[in-house]
DSSP file (Angstrom, degrees, kcal/mol; ACC not computed):
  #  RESIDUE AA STRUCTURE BP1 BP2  ACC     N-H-->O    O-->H-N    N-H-->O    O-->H-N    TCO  KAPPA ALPHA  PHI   PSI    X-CA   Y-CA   Z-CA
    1    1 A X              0   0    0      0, 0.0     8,-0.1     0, 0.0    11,-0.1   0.000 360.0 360.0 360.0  99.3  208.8   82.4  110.4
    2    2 A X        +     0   0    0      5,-0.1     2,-0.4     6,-0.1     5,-0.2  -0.201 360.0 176.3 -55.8 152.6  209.4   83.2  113.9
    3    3 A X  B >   -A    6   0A   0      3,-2.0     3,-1.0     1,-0.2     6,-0.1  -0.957  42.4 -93.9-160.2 179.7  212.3   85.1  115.0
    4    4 A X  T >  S+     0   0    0     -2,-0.4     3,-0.6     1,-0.2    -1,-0.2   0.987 127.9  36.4 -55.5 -65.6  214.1   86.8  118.5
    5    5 A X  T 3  S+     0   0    0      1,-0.3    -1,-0.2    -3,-0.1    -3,-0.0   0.182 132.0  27.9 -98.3  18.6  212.4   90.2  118.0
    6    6 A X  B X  S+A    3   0A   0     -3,-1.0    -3,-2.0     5,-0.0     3,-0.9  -0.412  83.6 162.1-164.5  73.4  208.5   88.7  116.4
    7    7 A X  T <  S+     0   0    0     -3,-0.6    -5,-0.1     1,-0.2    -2,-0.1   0.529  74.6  46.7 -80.4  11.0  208.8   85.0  118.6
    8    8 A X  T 3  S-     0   0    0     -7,-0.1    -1,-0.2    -5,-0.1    -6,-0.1   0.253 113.2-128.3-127.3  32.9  205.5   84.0  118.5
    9    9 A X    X>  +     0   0    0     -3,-0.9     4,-2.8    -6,-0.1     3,-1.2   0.299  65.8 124.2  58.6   9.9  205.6   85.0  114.3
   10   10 A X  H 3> S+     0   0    0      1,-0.4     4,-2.4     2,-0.3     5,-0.3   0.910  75.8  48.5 -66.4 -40.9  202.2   87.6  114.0
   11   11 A X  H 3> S+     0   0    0      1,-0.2     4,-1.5     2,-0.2    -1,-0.4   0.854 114.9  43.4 -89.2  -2.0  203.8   90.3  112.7
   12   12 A X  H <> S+     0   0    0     -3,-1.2     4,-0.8     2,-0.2    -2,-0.3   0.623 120.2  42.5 -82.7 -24.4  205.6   88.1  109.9
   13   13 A X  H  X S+     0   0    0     -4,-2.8     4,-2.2     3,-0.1    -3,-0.2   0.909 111.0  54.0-104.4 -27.5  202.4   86.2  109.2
   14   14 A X  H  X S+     0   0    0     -4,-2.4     4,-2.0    -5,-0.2     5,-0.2   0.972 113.3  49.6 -32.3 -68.8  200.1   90.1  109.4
   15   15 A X  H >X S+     0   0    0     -4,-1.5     4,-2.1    -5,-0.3     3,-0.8   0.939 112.1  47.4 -25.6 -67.0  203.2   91.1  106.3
   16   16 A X  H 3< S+     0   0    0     -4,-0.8     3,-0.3     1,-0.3    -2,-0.2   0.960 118.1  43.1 -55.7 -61.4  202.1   87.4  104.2
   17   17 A X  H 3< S+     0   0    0     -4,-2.2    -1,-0.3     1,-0.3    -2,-0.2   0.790 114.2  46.2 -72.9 -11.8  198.8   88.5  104.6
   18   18 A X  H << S-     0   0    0     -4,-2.0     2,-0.3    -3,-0.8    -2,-0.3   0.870 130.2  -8.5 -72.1 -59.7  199.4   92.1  103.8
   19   19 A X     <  -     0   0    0     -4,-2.1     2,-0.5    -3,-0.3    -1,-0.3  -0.916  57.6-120.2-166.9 104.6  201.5   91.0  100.7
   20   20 A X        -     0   0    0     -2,-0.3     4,-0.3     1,-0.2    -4,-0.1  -0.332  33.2-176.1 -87.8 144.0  202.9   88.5   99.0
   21   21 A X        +     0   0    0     -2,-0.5     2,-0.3     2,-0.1    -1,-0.2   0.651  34.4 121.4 -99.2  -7.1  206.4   89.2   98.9
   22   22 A X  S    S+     0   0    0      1,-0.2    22,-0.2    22,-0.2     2,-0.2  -0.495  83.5   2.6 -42.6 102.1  208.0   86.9   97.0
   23   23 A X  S    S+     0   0    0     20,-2.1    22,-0.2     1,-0.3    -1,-0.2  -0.453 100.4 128.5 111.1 -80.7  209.9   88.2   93.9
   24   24 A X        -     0   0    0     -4,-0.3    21,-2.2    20,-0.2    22,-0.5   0.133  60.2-127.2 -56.0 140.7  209.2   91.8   94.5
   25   25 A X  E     -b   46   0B   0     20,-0.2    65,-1.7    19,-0.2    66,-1.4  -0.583  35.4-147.0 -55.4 121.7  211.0   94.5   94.7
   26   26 A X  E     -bc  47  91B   0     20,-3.5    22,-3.5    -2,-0.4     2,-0.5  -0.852  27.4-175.3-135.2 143.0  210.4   96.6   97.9
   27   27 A X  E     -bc  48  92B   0     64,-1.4    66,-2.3    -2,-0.5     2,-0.6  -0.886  11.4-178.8-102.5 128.6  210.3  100.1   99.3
   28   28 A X  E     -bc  49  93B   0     20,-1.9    22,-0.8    -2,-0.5     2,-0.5  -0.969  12.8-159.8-125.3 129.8  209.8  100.1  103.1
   29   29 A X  E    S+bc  50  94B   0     64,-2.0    66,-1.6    -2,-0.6    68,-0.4  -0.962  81.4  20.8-123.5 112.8  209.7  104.0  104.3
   30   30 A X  S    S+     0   0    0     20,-3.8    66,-1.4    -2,-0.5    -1,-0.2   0.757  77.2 160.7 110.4  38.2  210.5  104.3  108.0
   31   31 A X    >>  -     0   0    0     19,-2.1     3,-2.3    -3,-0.3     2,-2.0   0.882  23.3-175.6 -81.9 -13.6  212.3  100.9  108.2
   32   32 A X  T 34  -     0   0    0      1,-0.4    -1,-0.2     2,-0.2    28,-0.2  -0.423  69.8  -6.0  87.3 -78.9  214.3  101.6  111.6
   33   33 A X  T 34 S-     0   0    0     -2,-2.0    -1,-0.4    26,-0.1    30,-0.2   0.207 101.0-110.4-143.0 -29.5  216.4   99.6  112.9
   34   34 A X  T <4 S+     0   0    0     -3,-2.3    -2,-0.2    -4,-0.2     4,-0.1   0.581  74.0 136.8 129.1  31.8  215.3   97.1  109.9
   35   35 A X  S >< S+     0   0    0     -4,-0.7     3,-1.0     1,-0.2     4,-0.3   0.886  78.8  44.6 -72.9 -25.6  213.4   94.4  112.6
   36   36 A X  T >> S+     0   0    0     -5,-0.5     3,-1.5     1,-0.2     4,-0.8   0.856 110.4  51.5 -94.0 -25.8  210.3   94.3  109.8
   37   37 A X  H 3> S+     0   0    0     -6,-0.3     4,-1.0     1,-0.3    -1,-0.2   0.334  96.9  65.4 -88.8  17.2  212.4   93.9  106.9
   38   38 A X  H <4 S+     0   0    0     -3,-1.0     4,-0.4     2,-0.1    -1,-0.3   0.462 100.9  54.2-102.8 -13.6  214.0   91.3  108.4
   39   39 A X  H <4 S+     0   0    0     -3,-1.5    -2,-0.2    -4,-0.3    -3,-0.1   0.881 121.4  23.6 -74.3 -34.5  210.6   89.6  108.1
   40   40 A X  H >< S+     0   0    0     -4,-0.8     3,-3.0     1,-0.1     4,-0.4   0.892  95.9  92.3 -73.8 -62.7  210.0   90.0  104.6
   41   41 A X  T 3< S+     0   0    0     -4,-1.0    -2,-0.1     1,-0.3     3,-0.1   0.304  75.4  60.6 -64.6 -16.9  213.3   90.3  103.3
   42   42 A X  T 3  S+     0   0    0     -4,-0.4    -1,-0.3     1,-0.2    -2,-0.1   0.799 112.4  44.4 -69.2 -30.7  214.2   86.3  102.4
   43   43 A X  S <  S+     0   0    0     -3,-3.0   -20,-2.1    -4,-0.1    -1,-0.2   0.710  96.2  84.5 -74.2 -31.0  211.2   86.2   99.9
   44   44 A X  S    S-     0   0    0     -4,-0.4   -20,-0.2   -22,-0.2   -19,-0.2  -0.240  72.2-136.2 -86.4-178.1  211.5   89.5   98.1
   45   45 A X  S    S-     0   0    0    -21,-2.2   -20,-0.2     1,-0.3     2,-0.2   0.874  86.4  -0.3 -88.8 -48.6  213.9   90.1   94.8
   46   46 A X  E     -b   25   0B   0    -22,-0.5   -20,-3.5     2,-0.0     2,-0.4  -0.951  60.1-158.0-135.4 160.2  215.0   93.7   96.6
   47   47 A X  E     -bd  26  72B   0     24,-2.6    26,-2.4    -2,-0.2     2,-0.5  -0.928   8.9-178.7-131.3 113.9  214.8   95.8   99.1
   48   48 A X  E     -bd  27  73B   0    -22,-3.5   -20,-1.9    -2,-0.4     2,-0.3  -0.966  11.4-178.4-115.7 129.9  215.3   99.2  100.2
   49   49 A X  E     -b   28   0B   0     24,-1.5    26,-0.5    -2,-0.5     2,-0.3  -0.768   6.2-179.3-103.1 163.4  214.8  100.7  103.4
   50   50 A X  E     +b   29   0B   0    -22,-0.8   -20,-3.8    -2,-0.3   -19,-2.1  -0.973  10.6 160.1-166.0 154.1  215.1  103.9  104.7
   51   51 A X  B     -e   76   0C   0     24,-1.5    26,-1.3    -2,-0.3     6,-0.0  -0.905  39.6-123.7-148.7-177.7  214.9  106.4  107.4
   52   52 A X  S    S+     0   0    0     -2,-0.3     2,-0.7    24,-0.2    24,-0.1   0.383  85.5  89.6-103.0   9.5  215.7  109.5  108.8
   53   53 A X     >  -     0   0    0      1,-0.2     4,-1.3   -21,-0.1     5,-0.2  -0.864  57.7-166.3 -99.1 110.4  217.2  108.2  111.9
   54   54 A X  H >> S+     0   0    0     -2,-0.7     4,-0.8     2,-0.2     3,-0.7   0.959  86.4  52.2 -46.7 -57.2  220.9  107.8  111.1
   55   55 A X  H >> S+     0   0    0      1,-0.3     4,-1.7     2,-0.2     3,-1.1   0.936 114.1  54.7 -92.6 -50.6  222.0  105.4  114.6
   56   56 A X  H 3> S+     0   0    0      1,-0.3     4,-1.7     2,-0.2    -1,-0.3   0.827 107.6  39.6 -73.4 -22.3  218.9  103.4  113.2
   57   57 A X  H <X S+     0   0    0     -4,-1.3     4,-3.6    -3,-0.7    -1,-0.3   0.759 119.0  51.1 -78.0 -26.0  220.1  102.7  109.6
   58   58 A X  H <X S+     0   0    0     -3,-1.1     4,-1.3    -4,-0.8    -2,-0.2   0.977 112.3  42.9 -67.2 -40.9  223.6  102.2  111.3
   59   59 A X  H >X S+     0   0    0     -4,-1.7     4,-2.4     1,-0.2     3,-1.1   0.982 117.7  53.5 -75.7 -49.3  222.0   99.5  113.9
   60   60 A X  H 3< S+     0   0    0     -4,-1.7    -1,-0.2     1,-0.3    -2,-0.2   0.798 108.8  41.2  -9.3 -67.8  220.1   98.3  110.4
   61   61 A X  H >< S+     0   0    0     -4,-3.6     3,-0.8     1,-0.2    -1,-0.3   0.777 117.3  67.0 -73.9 -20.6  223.4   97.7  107.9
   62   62 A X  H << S+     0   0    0     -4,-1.3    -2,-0.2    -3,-1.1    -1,-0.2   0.861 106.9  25.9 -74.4 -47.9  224.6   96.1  111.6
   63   63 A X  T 3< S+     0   0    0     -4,-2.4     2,-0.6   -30,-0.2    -1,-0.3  -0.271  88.6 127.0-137.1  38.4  222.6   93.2  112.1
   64   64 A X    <   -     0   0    0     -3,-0.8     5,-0.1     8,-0.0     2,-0.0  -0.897  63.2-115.3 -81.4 114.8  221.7   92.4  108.4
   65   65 A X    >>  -     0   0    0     -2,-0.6     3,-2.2     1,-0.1     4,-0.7  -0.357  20.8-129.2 -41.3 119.7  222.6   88.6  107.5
   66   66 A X  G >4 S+     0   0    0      1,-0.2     3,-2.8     2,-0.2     4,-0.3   0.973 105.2  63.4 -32.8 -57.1  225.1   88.3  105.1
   67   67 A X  G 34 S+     0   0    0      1,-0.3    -1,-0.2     2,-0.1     3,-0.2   0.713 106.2  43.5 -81.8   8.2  223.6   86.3  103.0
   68   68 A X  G X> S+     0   0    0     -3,-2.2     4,-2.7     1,-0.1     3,-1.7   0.443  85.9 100.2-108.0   6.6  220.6   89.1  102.2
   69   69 A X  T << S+     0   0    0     -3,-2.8    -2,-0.1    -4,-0.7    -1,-0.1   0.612  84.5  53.2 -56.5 -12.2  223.7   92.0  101.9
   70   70 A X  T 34 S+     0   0    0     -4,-0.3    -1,-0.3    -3,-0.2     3,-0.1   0.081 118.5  28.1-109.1  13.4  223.1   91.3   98.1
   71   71 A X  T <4 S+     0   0    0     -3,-1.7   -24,-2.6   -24,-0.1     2,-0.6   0.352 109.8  75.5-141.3 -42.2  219.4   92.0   98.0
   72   72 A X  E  <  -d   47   0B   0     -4,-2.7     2,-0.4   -26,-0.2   -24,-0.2  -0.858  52.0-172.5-114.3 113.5  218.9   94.7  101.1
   73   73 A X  E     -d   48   0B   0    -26,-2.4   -24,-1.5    -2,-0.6     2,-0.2  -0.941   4.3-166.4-110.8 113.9  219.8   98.2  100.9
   74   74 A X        +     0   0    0     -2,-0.4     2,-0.3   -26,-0.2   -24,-0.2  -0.549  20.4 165.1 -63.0 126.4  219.7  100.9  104.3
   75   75 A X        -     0   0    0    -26,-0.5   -24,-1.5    -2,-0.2     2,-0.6  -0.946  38.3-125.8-146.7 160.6  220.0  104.5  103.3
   76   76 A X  B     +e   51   0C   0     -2,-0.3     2,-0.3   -26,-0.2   -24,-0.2  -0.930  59.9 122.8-105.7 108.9  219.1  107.3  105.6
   77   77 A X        -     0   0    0    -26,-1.3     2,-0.6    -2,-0.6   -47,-0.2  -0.984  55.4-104.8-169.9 156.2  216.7  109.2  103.8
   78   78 A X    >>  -     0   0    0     -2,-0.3     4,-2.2     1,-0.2     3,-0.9  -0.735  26.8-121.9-107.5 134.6  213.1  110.8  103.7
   79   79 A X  G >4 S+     0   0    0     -2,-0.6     3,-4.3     1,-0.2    -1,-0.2   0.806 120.1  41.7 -15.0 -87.7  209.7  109.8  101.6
   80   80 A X  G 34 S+     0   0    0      1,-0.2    -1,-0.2    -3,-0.1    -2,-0.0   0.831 120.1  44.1 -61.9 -16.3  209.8  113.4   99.9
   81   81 A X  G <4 S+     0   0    0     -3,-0.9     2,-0.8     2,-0.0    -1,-0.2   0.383  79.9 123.4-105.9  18.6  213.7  113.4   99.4
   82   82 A X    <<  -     0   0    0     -3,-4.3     2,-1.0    -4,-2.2    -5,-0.0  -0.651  48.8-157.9 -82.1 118.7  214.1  109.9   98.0
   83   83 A X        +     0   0    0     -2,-0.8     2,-0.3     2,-0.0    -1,-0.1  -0.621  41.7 121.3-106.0  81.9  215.7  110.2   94.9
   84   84 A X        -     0   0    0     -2,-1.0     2,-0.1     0, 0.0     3,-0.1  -0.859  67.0 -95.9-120.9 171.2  214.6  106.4   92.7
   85   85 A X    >   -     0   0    0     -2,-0.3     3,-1.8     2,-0.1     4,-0.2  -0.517  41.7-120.1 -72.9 142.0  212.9  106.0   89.5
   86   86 A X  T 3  S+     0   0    0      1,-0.2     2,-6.1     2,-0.1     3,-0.4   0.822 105.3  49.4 -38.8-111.7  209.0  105.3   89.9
   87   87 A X  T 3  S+     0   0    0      1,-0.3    -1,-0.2    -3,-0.1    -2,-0.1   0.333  86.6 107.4 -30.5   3.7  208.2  102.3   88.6
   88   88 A X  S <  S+     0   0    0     -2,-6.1    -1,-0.3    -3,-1.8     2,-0.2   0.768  71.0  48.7 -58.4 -25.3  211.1  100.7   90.6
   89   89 A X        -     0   0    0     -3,-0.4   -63,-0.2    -4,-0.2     3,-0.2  -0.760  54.4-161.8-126.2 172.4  209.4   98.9   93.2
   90   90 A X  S    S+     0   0    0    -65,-1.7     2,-0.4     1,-0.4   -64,-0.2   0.894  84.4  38.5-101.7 -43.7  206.6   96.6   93.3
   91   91 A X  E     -c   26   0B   0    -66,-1.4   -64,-1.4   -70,-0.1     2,-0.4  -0.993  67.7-176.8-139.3  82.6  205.6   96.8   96.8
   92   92 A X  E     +c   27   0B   0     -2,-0.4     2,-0.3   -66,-0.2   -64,-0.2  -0.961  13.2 155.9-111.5 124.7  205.7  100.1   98.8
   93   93 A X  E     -c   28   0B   0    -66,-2.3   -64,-2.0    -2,-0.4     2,-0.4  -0.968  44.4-130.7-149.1 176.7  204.9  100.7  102.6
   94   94 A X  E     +c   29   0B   0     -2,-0.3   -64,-0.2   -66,-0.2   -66,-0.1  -0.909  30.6 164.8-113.2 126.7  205.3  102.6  105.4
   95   95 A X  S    S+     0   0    0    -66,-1.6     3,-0.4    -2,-0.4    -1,-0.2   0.708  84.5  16.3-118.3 -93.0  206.4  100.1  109.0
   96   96 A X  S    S+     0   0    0    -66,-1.4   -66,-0.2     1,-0.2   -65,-0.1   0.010 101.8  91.8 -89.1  19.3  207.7  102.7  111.6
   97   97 A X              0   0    0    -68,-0.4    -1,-0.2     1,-0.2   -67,-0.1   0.584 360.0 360.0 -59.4 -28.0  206.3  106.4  110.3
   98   98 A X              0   0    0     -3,-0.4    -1,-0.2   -68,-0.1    -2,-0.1   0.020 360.0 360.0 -63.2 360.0  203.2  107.0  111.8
């Protein structure tokens, strides 16, 4: 799946090979402005991203499709101060952190 901000699709088919996402729950640590979880996000069951850049979780909830507002959750928050149960997600990585 191609898109404005991955048009020629490599980092959406790099993800697929990474992970199937389909189904899963996911935690995406560092998600940014949410351009990679936009790659994923049609397949999986949930989602949460998060970051510690506020303007980038704002730009995030901004330019989320409706129709994944019921599946994909922006919080602004860090790896050591994210407060969810273990065993919640299936699927955990890190996109913009490094």
């Amino acid at each position: 799946m191609a898109s404005v901000k991955d048009p020629t699709g490599v980092e959406a088919h790099a993800l697929a090979e990474l992970a199937d996402f389909d189904g899963k729950r996911v935690l995406e640590i560092g998600c940014g402005d949410g351009r990679m979880t936009l790659l994923y996000a049609e397949q999986a069951r949930e989602v949460l991203g998060v970051d510690v850049e506020e303007e980038s979780i704002r730009e995030a909830r901004a330019t989320l499709p409706g129709r994944l507002a019921d599946r994909v959750e922006f919080r602004v928050a860090d790896a050591q101060s994210l407060d969810v149960p273990r065993q919640r997600f299936d699927i955990a990585f890190l996109s913009w952190s490094l």
